[in-house]
Residue frames as a rotation matrix with the C-alpha (Angstrom) as fourth column:
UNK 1
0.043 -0.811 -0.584 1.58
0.644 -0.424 0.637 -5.59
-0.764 -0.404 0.504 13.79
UNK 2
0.814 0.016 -0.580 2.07
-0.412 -0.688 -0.597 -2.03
-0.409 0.726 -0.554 11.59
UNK 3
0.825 -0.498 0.268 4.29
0.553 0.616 -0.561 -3.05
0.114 0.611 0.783 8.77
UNK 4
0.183 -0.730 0.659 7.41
-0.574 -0.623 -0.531 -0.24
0.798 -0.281 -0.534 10.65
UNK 5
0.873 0.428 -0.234 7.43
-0.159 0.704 0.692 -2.50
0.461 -0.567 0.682 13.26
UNK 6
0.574 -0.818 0.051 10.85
0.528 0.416 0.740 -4.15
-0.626 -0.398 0.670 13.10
UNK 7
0.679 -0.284 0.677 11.98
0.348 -0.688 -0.637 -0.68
0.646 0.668 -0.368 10.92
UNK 8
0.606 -0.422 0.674 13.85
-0.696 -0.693 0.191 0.64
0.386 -0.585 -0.713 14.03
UNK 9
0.832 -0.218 0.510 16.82
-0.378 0.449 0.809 -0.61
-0.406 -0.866 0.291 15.99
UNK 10
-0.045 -0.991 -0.128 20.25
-0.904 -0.014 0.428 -2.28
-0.425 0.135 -0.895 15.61
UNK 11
0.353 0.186 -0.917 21.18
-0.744 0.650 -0.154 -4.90
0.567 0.737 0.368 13.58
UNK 12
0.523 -0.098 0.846 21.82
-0.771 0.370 0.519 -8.26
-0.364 -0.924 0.118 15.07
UNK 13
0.981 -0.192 0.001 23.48
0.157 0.799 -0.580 -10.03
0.111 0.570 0.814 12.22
UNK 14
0.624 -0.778 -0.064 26.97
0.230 0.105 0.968 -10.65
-0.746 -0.619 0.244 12.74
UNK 15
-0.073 -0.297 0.952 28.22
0.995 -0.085 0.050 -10.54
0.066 0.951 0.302 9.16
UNK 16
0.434 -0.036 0.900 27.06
0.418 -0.877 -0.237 -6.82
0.798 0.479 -0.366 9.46
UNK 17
0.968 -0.029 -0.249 28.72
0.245 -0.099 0.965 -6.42
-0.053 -0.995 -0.089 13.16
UNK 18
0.566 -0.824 -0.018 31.83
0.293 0.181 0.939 -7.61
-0.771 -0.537 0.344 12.88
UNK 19
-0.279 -0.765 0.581 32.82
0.842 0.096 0.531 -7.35
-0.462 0.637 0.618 9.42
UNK 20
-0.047 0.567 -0.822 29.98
-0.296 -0.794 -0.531 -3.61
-0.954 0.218 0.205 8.45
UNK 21
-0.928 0.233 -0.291 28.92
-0.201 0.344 0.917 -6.37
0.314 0.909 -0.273 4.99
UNK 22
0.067 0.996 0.058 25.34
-0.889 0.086 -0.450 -6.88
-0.454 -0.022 0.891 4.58
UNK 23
-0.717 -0.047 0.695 24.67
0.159 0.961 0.228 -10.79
-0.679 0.274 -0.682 4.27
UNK 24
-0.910 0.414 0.005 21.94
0.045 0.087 0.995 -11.97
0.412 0.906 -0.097 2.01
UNK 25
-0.185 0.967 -0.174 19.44
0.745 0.254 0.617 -11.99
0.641 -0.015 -0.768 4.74
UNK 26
-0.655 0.124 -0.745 19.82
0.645 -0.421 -0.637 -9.04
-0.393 -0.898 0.196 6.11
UNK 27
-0.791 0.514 -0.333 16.87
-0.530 -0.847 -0.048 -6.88
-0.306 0.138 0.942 6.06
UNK 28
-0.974 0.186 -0.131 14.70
0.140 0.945 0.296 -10.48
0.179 0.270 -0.946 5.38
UNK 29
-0.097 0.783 -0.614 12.23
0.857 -0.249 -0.452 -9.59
-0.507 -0.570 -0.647 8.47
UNK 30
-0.171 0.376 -0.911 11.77
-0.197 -0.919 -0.342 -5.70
-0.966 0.121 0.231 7.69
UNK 31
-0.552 0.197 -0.810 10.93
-0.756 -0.530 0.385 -7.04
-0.353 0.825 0.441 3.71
UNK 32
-0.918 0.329 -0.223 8.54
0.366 0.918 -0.155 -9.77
0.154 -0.224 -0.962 4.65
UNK 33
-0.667 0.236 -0.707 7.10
0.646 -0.289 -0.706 -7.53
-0.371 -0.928 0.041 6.86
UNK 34
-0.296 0.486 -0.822 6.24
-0.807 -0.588 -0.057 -4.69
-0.511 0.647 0.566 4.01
UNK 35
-0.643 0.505 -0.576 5.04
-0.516 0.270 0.813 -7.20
0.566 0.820 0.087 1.61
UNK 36
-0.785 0.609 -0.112 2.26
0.617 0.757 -0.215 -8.43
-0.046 -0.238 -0.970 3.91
UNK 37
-0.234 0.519 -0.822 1.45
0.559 -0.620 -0.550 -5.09
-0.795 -0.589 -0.145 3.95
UNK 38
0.282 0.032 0.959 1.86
0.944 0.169 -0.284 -4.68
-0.171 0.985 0.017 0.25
UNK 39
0.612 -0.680 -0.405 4.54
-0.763 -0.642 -0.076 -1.89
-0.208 0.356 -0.911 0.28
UNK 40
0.937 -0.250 0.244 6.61
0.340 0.815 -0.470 -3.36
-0.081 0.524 0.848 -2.15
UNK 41
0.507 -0.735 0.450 8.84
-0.101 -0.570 -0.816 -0.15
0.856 0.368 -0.363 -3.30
UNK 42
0.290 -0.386 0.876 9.91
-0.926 0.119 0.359 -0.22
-0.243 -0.915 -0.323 0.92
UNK 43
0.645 0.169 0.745 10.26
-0.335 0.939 0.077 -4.33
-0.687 -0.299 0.662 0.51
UNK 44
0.859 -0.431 0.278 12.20
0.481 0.489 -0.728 -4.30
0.178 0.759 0.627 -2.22
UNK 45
0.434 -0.715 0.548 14.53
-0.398 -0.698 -0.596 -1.60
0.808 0.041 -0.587 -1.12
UNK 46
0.534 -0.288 0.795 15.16
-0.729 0.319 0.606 -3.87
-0.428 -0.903 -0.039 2.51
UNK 47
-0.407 -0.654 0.638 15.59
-0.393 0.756 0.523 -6.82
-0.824 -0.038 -0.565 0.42
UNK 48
-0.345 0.184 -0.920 14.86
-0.934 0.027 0.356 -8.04
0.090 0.983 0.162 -3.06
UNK 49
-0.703 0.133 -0.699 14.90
0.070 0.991 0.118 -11.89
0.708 0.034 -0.706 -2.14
UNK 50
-0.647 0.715 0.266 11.67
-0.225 0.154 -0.962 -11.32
-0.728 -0.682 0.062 0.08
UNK 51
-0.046 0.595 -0.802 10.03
-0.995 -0.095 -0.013 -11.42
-0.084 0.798 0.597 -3.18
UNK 52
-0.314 -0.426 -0.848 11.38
-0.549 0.810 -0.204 -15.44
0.775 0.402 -0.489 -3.09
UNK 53
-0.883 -0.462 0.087 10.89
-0.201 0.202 -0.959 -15.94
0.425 -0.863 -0.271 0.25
UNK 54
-0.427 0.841 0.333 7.45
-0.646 -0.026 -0.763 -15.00
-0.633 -0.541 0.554 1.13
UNK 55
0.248 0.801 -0.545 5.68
-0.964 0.261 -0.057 -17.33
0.097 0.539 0.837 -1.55
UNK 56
-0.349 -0.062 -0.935 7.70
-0.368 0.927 0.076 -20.17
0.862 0.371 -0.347 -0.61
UNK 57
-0.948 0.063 0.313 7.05
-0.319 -0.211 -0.924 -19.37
0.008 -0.975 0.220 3.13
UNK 58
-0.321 0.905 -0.280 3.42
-0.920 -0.368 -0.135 -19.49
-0.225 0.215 0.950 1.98
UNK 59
0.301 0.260 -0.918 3.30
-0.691 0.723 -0.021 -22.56
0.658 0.640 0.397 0.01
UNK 60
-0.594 -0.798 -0.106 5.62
-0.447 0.437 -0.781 -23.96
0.669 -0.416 -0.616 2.74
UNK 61
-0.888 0.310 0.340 3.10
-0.404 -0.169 -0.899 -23.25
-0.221 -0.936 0.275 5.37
UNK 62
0.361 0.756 -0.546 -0.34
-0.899 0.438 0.011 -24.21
0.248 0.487 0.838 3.02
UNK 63
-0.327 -0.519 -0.789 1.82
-0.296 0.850 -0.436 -27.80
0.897 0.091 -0.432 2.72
UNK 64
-0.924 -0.263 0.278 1.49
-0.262 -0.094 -0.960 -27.78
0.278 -0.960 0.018 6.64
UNK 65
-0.378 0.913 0.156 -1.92
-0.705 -0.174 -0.687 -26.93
-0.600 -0.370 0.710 7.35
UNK 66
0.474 0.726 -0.499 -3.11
-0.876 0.444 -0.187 -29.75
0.086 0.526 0.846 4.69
UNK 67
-0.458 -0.458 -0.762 -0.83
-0.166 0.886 -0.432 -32.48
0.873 -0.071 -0.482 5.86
UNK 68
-0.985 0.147 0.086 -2.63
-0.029 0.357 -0.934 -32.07
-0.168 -0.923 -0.347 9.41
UNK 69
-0.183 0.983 0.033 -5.98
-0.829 -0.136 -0.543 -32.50
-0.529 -0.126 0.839 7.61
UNK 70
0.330 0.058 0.942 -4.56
-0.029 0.998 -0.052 -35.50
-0.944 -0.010 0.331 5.48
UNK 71
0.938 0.311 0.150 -4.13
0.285 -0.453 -0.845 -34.10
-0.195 0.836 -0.513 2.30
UNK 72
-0.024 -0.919 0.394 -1.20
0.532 0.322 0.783 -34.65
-0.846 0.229 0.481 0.26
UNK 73
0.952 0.241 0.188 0.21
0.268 -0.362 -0.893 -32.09
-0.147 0.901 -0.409 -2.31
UNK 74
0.485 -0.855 -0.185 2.72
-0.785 -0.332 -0.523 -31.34
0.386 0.399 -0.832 -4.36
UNK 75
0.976 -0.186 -0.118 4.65
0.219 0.766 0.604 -34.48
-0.022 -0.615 0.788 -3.87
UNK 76
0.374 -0.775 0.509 7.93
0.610 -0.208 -0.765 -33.13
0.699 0.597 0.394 -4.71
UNK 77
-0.304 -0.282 0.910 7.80
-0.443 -0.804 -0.397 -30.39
0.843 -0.524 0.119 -2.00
């Protein structure tokens, strides 16, 4: 997918519906989205806390794929 993708369209978060406040995750997807694509300056301007997000997402998902091969890390996480 081009990293404009999910740049267009209405919001769907209710916090910014009903009450016109931006939550903490709004703009999550559209600064995920640029930092796979490494635009950061665009990723940081949706949302700063994608910067937090995508590496645990990452690690989250690594964790995943090596528990279904047997393979235990990080025992803590």
């Amino acid at each position: 997918m081009p990293a404009n993708y999910f740049d267009k369209g209405e919001s769907i978060c209710l916090s910014h519906l009903l009450a016109g406040v931006d939550c903490y995750a709004c703009g999550m997807t559209r600064s995920v989205m640029h930092l796979i694509h490494f635009d950061f300056s665009t990723a940081w301007n949706f949302n700063p806390l994608g910067f937090v997000v995508l590496p645990l997402l990452v690690l989250y998902w690594l964790k995943l794929v090596l528990q279904g091969f047997g393979v235990r890390i990080l025992k803590w996480f």
